[in-house]
Backbone as ProteinMPNN parsed JSONL, in Angstrom:
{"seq_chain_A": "XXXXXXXXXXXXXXXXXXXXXXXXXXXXXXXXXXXXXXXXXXXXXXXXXXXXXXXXXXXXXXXXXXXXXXXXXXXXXXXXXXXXXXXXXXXXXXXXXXXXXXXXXXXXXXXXXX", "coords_chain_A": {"N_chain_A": [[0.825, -1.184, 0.0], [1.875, 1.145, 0.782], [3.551, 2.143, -1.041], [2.314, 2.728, -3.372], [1.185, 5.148, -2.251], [3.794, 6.515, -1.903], [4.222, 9.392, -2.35], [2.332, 11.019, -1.603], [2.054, 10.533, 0.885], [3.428, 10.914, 4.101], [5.564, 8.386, 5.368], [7.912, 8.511, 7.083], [8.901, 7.851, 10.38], [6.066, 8.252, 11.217], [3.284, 7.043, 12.168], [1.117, 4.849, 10.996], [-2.326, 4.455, 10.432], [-4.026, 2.396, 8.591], [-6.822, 1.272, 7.223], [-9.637, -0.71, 5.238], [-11.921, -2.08, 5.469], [-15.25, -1.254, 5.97], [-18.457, -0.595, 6.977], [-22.263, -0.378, 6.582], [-25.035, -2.281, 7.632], [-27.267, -2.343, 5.18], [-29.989, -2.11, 6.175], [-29.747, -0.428, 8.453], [-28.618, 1.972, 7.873], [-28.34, 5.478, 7.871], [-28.68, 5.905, 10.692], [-26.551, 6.673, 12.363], [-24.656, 4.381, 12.972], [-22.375, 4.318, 11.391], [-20.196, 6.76, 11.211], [-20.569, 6.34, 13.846], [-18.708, 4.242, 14.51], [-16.704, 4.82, 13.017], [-15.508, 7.189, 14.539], [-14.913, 6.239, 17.112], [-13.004, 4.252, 16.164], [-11.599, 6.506, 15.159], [-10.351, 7.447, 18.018], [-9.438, 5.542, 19.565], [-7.031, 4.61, 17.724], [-5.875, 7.402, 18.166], [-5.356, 7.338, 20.943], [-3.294, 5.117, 21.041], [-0.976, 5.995, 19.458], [-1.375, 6.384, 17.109], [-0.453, 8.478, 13.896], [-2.457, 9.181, 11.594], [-4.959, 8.072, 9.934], [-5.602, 5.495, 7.173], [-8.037, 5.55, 4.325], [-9.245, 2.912, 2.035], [-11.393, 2.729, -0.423], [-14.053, 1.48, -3.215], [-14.944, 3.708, -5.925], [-17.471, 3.428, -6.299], [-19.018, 3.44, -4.476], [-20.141, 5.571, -3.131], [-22.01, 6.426, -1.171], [-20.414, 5.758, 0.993], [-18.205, 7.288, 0.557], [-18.999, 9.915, 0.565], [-19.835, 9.911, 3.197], [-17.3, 9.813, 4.473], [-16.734, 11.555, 3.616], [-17.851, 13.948, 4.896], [-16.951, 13.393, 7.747], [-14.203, 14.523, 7.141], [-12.47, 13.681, 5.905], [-9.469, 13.237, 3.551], [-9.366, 13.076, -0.089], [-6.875, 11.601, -1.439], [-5.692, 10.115, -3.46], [-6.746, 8.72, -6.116], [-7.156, 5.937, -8.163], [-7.63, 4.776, -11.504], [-9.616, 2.634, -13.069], [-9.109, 0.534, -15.5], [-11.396, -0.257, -17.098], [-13.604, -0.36, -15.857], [-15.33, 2.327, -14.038], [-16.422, 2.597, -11.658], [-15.034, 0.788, -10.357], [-12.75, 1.571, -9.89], [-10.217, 2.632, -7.488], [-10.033, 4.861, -4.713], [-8.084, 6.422, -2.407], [-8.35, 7.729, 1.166], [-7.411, 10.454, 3.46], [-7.036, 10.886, 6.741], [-5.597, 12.848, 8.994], [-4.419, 12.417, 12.541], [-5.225, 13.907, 15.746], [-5.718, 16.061, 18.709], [-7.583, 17.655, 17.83], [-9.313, 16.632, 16.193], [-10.746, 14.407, 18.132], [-12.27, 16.645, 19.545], [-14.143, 17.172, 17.672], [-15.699, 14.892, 17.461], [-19.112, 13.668, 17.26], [-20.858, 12.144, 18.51], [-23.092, 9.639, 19.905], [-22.099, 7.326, 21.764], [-21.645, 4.256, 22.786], [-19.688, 2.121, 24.588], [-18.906, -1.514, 24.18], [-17.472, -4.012, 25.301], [-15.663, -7.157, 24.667], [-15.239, -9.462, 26.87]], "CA_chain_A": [[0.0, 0.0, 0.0], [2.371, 2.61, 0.794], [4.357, 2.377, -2.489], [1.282, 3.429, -4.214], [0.977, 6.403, -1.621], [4.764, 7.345, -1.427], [4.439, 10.558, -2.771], [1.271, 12.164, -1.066], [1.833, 10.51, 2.365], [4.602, 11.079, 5.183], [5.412, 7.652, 6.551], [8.755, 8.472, 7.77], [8.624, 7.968, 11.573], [4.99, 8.155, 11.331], [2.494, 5.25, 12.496], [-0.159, 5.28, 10.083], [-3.625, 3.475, 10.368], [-4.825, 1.672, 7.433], [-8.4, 0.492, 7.09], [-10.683, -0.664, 4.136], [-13.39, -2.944, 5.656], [-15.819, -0.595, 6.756], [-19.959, -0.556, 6.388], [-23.099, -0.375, 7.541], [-25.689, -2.532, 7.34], [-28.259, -1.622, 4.935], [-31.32, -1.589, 6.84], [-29.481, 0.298, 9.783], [-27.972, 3.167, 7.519], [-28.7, 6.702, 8.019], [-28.79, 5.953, 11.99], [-25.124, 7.19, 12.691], [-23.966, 3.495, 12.967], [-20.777, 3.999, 10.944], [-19.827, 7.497, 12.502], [-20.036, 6.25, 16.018], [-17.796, 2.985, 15.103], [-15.345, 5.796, 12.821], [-15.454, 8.019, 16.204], [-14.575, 5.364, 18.166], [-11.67, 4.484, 15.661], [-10.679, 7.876, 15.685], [-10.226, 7.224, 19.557], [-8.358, 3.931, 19.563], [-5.857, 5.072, 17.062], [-5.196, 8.43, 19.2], [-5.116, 6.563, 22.134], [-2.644, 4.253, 20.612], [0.011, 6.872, 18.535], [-1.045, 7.122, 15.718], [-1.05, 10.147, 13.349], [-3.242, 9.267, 10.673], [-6.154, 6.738, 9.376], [-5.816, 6.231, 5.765], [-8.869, 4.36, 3.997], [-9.472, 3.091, 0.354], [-12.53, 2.364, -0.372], [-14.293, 1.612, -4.479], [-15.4, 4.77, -6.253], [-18.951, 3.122, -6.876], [-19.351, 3.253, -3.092], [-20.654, 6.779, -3.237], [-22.559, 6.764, 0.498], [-19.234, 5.693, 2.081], [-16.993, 8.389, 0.062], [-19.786, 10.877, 1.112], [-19.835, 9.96, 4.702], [-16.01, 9.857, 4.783], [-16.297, 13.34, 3.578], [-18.718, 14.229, 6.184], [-16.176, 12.827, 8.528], [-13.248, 14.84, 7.783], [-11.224, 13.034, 5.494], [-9.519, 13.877, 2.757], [-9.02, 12.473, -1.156], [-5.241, 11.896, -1.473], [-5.306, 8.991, -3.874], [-7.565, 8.429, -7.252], [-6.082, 5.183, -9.464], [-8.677, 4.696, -12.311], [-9.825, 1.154, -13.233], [-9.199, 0.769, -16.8], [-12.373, -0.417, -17.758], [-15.144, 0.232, -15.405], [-14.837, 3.586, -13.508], [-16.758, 2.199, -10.608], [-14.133, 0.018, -9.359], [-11.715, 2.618, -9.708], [-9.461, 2.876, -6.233], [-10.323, 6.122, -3.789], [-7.763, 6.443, -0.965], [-8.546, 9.47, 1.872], [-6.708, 10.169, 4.555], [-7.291, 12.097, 8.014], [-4.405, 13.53, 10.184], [-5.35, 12.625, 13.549], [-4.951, 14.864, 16.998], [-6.806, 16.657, 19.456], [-8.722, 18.328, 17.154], [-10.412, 15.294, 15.998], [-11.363, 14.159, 19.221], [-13.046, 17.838, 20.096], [-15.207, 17.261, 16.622], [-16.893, 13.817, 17.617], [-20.595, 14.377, 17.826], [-22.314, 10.949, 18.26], [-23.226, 9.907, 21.337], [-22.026, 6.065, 21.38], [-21.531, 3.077, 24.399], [-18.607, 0.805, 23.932], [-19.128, -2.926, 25.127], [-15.691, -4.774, 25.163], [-15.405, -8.159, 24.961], [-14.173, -9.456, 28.551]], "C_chain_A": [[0.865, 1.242, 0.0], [3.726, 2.803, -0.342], [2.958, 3.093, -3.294], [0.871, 4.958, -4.135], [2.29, 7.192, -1.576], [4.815, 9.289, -1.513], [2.936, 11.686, -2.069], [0.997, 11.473, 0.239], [3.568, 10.302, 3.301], [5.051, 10.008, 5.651], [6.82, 7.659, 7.174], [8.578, 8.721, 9.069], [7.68, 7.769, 12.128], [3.879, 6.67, 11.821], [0.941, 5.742, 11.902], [-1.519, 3.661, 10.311], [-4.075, 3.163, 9.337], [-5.859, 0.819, 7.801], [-8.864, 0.335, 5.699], [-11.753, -1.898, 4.143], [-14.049, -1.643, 6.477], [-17.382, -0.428, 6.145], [-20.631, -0.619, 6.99], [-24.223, -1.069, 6.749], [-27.232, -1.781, 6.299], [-29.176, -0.765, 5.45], [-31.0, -0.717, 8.262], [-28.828, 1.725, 9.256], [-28.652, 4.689, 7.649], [-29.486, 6.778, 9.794], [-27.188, 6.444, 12.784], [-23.884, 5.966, 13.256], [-21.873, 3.593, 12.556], [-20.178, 5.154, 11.53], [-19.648, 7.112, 13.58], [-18.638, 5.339, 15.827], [-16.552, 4.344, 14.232], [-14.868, 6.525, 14.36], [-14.729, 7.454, 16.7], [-13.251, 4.898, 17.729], [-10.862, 5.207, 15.725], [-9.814, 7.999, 16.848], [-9.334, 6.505, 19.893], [-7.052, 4.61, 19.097], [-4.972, 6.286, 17.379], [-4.428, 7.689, 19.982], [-3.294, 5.753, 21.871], [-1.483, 4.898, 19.917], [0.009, 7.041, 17.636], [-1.211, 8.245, 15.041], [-1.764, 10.239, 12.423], [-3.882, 7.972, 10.464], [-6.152, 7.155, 7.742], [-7.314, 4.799, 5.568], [-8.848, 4.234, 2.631], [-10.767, 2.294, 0.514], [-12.955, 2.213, -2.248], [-14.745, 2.919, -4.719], [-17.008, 4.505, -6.494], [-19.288, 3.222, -5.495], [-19.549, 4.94, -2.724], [-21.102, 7.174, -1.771], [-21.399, 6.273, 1.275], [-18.535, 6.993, 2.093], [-17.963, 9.498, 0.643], [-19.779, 10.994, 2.991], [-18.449, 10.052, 5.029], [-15.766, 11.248, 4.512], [-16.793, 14.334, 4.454], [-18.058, 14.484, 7.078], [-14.556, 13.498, 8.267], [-11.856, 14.193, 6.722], [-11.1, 13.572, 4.259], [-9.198, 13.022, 1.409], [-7.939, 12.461, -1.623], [-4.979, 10.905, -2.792], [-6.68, 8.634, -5.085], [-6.565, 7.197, -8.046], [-7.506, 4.839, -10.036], [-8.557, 3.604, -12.73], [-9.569, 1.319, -15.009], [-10.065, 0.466, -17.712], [-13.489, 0.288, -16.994], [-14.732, 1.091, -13.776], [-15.529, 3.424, -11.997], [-16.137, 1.417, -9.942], [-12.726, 0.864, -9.535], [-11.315, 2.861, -7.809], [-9.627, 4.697, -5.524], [-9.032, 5.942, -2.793], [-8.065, 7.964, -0.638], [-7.965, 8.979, 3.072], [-7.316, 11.238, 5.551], [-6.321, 11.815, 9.045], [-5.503, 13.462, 11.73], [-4.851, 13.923, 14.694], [-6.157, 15.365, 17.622], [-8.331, 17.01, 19.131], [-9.974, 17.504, 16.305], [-10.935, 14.824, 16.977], [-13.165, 15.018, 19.602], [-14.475, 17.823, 19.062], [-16.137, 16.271, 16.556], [-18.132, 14.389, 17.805], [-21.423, 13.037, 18.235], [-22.057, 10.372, 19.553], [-23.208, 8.348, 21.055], [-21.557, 5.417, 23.272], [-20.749, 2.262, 23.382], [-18.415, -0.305, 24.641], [-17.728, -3.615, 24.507], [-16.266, -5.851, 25.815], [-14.556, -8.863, 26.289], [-13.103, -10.24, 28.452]], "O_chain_A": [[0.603, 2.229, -0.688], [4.662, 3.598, -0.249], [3.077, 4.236, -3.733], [0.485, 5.741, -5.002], [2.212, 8.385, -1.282], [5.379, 10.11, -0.79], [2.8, 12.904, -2.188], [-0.089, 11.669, 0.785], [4.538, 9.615, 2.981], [5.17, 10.251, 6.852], [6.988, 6.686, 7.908], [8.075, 9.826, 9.272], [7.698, 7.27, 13.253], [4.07, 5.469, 11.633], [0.084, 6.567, 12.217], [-1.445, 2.432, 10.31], [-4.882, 4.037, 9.021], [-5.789, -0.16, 8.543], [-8.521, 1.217, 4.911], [-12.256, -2.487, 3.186], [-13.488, -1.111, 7.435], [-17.528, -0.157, 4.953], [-20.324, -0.894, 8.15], [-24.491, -0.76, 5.588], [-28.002, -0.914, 6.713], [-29.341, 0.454, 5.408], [-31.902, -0.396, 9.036], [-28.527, 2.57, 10.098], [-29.851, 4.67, 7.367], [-30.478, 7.44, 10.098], [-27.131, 6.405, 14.013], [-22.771, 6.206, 13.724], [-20.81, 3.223, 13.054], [-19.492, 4.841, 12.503], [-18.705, 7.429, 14.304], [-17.668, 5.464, 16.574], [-15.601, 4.73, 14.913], [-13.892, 6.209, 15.041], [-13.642, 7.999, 16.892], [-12.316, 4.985, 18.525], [-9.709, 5.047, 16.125], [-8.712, 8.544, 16.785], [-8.389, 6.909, 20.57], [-6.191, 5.067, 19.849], [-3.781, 6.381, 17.081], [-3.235, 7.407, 19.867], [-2.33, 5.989, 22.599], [-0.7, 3.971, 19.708], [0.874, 7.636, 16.994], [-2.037, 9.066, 15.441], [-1.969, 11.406, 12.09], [-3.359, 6.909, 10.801], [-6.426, 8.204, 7.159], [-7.548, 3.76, 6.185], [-8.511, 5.192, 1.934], [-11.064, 1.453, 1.363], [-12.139, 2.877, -2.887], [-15.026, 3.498, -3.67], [-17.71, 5.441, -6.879], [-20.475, 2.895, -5.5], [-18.823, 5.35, -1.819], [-20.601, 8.157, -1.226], [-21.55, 6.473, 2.48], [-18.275, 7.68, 3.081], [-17.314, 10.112, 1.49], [-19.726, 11.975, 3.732], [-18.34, 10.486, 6.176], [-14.886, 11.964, 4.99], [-16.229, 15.399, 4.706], [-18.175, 15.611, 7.56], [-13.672, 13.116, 9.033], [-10.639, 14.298, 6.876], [-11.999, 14.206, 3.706], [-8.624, 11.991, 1.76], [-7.751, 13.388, -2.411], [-3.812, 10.985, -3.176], [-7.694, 8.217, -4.524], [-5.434, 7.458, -8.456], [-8.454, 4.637, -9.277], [-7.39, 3.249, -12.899], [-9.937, 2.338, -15.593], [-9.883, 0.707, -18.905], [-14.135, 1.261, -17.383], [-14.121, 0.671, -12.794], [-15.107, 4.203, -11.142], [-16.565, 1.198, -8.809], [-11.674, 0.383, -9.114], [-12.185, 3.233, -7.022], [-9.17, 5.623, -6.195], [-9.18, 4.837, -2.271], [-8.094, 8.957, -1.366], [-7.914, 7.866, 3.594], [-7.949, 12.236, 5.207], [-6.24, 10.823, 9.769], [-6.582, 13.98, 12.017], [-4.099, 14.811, 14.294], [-7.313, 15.189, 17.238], [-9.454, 16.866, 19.615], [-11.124, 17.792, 15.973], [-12.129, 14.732, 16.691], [-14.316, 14.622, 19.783], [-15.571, 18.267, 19.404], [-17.176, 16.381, 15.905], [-18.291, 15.449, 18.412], [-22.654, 13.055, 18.227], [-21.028, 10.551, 20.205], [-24.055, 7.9, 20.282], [-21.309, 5.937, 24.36], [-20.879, 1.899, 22.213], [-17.798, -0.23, 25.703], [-17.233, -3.588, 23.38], [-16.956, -5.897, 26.834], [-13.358, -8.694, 26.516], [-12.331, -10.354, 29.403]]}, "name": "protein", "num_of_chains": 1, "seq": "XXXXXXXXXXXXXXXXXXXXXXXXXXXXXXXXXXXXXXXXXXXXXXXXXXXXXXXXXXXXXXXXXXXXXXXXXXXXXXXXXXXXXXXXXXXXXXXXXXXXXXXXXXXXXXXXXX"}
């Protein structure tokens, strides 16, 4: 992954988060499901040192790339499919810190496995 990114991401020194499973059940979407569990990522990955979450996600995935934009992130990474423009590669990234924390809004409960 980060040969593909060398040139529009920092990883010298850096501890970078990579994700690209991420979704929400159909019938539960537009309830703030995937926000709370991003949030909560957001959180972890502070918690933990890192300085950034990158994600890739398909370009046909339109209500993710929208909610990821919602959320703060940014479009660092376009590779175009050479046939069908819907499986074309998205990566976005978001710089984490404080200031991500202060911008959560969703009001979530976290049950941990004992």
């Amino acid at each position: 992954m980060s040969s593909q990114l060398d040139d529009c991401v920092d990883f010298h020194g850096r501890r970078i988060l990579y994700q690209w499973i991420g979704g929400t059940r159909s019938d539960w979407r537009g309830q703030g499901h995937f926000r709370a569990l991003t949030e909560e990522q957001e959180s972890w990955a502070i918690d933990n040192g890192f300085d950034e979450i990158i994600a890739k996600t398909k370009n046909k995935f339109y209500e993710m790339r929208s909610t990821l934009a919602q959320l703060n992130f940014d479009v660092i990474r376009f590779v175009p499919h050479p046939i069908d423009i819907g499986e074309s590669k998205v990566f976005l990234s978001k710089r984490l810190g404080q200031h991500v924390l202060d911008a959560h809004r969703s009001r979530r409960t976290v049950t941990r496995a004992g």
